[in-house]
N, C-alpha and C positions, 0 to 999 in steps of 0.2 A: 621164410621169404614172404613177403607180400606183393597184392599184386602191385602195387604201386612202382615196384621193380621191376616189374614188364613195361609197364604203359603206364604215361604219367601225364599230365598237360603240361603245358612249356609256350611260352609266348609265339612259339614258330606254329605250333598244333600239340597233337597226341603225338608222345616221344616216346620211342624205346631204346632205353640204355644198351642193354646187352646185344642189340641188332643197331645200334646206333642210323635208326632210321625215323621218319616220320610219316603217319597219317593224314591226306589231306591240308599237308601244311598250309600255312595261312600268307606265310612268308617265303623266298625260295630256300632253298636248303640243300643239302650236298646229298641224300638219296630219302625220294618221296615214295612212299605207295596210296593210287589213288581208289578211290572206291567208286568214283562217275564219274562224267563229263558233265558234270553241271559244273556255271562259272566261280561257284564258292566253297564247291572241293577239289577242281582242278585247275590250277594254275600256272601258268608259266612261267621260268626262267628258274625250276629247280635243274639240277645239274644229271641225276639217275632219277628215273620215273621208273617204275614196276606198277603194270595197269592190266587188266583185259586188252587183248588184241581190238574190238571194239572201241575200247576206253580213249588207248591210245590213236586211234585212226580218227576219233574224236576231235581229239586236243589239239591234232593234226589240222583239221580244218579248220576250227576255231580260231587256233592262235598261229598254225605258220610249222610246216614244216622244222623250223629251228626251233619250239618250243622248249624243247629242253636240247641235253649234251646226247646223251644214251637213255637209248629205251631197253627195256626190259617185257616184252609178255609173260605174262601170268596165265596159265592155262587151270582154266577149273577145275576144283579136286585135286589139282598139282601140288604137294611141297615143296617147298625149296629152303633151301639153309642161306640164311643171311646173319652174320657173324656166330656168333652164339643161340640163335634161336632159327625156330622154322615155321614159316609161312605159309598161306595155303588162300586159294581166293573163293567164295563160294556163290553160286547165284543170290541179289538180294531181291529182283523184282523189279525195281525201282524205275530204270530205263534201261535198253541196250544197252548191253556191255555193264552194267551195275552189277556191283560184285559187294559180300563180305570179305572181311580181312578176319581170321583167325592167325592168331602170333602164340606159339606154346614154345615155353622156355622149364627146364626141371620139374617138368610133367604139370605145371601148371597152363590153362589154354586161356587166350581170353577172346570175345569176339568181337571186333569192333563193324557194325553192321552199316553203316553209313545212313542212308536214306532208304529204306524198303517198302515194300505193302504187299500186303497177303490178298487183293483181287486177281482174277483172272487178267492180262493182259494181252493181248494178241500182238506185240512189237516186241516181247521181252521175254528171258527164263524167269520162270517163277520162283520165291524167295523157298530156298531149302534149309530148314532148323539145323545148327552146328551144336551139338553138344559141347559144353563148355562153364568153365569156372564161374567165370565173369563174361555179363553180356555186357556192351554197349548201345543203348535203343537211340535214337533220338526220338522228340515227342511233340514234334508240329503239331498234331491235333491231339494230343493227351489233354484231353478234357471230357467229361463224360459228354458232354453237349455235342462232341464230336461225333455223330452214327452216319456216312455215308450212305447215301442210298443206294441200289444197284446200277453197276452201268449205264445197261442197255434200259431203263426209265429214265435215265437224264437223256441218251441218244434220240428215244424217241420223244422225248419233250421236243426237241428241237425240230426232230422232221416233222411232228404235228405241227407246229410254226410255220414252216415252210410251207409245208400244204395250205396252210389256214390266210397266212399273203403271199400269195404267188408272187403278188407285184412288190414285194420289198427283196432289200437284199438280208440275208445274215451274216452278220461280222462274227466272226466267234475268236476271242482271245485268247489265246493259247500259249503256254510257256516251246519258246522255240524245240528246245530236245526234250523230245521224249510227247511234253504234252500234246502238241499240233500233230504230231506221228499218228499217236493212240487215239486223238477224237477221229481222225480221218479213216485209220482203221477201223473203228465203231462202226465208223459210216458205211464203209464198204461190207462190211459183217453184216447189216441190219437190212441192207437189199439196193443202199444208195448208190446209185450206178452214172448216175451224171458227173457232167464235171466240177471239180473242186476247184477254187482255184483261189493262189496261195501270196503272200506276201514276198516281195523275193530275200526277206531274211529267211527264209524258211528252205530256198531250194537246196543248197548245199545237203540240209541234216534232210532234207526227206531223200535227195536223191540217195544220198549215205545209206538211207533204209533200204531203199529198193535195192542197191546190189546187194543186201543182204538178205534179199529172198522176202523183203515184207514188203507185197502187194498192194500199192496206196491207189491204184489206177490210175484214170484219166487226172491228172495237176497240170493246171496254167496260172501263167502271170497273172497277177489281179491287176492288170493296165489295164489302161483307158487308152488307145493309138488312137485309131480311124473315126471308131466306133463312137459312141458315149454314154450315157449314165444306165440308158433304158438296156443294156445291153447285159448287164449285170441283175435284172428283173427275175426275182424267183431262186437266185445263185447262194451258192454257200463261200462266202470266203476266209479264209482263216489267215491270223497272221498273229506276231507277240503282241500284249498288251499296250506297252508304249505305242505302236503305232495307233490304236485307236484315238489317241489324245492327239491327232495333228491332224494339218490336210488330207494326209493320204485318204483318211476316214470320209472324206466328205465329194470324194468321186463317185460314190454309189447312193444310187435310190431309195429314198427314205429309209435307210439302213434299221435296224432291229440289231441291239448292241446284247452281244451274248459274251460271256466269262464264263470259260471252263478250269474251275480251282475248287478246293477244298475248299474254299475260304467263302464262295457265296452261299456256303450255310449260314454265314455271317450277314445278316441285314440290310444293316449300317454300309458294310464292307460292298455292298453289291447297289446300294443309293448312292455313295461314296465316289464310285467310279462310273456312274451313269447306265449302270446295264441295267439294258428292260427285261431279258431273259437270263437268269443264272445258270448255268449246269454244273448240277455239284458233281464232280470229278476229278479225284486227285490222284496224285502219284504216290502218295504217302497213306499209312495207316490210318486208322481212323481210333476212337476210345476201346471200341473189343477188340479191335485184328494187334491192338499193342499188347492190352493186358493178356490175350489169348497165346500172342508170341511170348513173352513173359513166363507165362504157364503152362505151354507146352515144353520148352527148352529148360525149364525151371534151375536154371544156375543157383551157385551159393550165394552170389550178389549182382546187384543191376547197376550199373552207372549211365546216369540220364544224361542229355546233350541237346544243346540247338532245339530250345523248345519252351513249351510249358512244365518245367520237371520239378515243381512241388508235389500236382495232384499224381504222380506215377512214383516218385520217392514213396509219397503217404501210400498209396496202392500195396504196391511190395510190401512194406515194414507191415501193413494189417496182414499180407499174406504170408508173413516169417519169413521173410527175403531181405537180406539187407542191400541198400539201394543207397547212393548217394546223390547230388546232382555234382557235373563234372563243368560247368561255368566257362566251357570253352567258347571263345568268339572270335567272329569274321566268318558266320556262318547265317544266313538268309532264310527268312521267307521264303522268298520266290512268289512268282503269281501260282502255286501248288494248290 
């Protein structure tokens, strides 16, 4: 058997025959298992979703109670038999409720890990190694140029800002789930105790955090009522990146335009879109937290995904691992 008879790519997504089900389909499909609530692995109008309790409470808000037909939760470390094969979801890191998929059929397991990262996070479980045949990595920043710095130095890049113009505002771009969560949580971890205040795309998923026990503190509207520009002097506000390109942006006082992604290690990428302050911060691995996941779980083979998967194919194949790239699409960036 091969594993190409577990899992396989298929224009919908990652397909499994003998479980006649799909991965993060791209399209709807008659039963999905998702690995996040980000909007390019979870989507709506498949018919069976199987997700983390998290995942699906998600989806929920994002797209509409009717998102799908039937849910399913998936409890961590749970098996479960879905035709011929059996399931299991495992923390990946990545954001709440992010999960791996382990699928083992005739004793062969494979892991299909979705988006992960090996930092510390304070809104999320941390990503747990699945022993297994075959890994699936994806490799957003699989490049060696990829070395994230720590945290709480890009955190306190920014409150050194703050303190340094009292009198400006900071915009900080942040991807809605997950990212604007975990900068706001930094924030509070590092001693930030004023008020934060947030885009109203943002309220749903943070309120969503707080009942789940993660303490974002004091969040308000980043309106302008009564009040005006000087009002917002000294303030932190966060919201997703497209808002920075419109009006909204230009209610506050000489704003100081901040981007929290993986991606303003990139240059270009951070003169590109006007930020004066980058903070490199991502939800995703960086060039050692891949190869290191890689080499700790050390499978028979690596199949790469949604990424840069030449320099991590060449990676493995030097390390005796055999490695393919798996060329699946309708899977994003993100501002990560």
């Amino acid at each position: 058997m091969k594993p190409q008879d577990l899992l396989c790519p298929a224009p919908e997504g990652l397909y499994c025959p003998p479980g006649d089900f799909y991965i993060d389909p791209v399209r709807p499909v008659e039963r999905a298992l998702v690995t996040h609530g980000h909007a390019d692995h979870a989507r709506r109008g498949n018919a069976r979703v199987m997700a983390t309790r998290e995942t699906l409470a998600i989806m929920a808000l994002r797209y509409g109670e009717d998102f799908c037909a039937e849910r399913q939760e998936a409890a961590l470390g749970e098996t479960v038999r879905i035709g011929d094969v059996t399931v299991s979801f495992h923390p990946a890191g990545h954001v709440l409720g992010s999960a791996q998929i382990a699928v083992e059929w005739q004793g062969l397991r494979i892991v299909a890990s979705g988006d992960y990262k090996r930092r510390a996070d304070p809104t999320c479980r941390g990503f747990e190694p699945v022993p297994c045949h075959v890994f699936i990595t994806e490799a957003t920043f699989a490049l060696p140029v990829f070395r994230h710095p720590q945290t709480g130095e890009e955190v306190e890049k920014l409150l050194a800002s703050v303190r340094q113009f009292p009198e400006r505002t900071h915009l900080v771009g942040a991807y809605a789930l997950g990212k604007a969560q975990r900068v706001i949580k930094e924030l509070r971890d590092a001693g930030y105790d004023d008020p934060i205040y947030i885009h109203g795309a943002l309220k749903k998923l943070c309120d969503f955090y707080q009942s789940e026990g993660i303490d974002l503190g004091d969040l308000r509207p980043a309106t302008i009522e009564k009040g005006g520009k000087g009002d917002f002097a000294g303030a932190i506000v966060v919201g997703p990146p497209s808002a920075f390109a419109d009006r909204w942006a230009r209610r506050f006082p000489d704003p100081v335009a901040c981007f929290a992604s993986g991606w303003m290690r990139v240059r270009q990428r951070a003169r590109q879109r006007g930020v004066e302050l980058p903070l490199i911060i991502s939800d995703h691995c960086d060039w050692d937290e891949l190869v290191d996941t890689i080499d700790e779980i050390r499978p028979e083979e690596v199949w790469v995904t949604h990424g840069r998967e030449e320099a991590l194919v060449r990676w493995c194949e030097l390390s005796q691992i055999r490695a393919r790239p798996l060329h699946l699409v309708g899977y994003e960036d993100e501002a990560e």
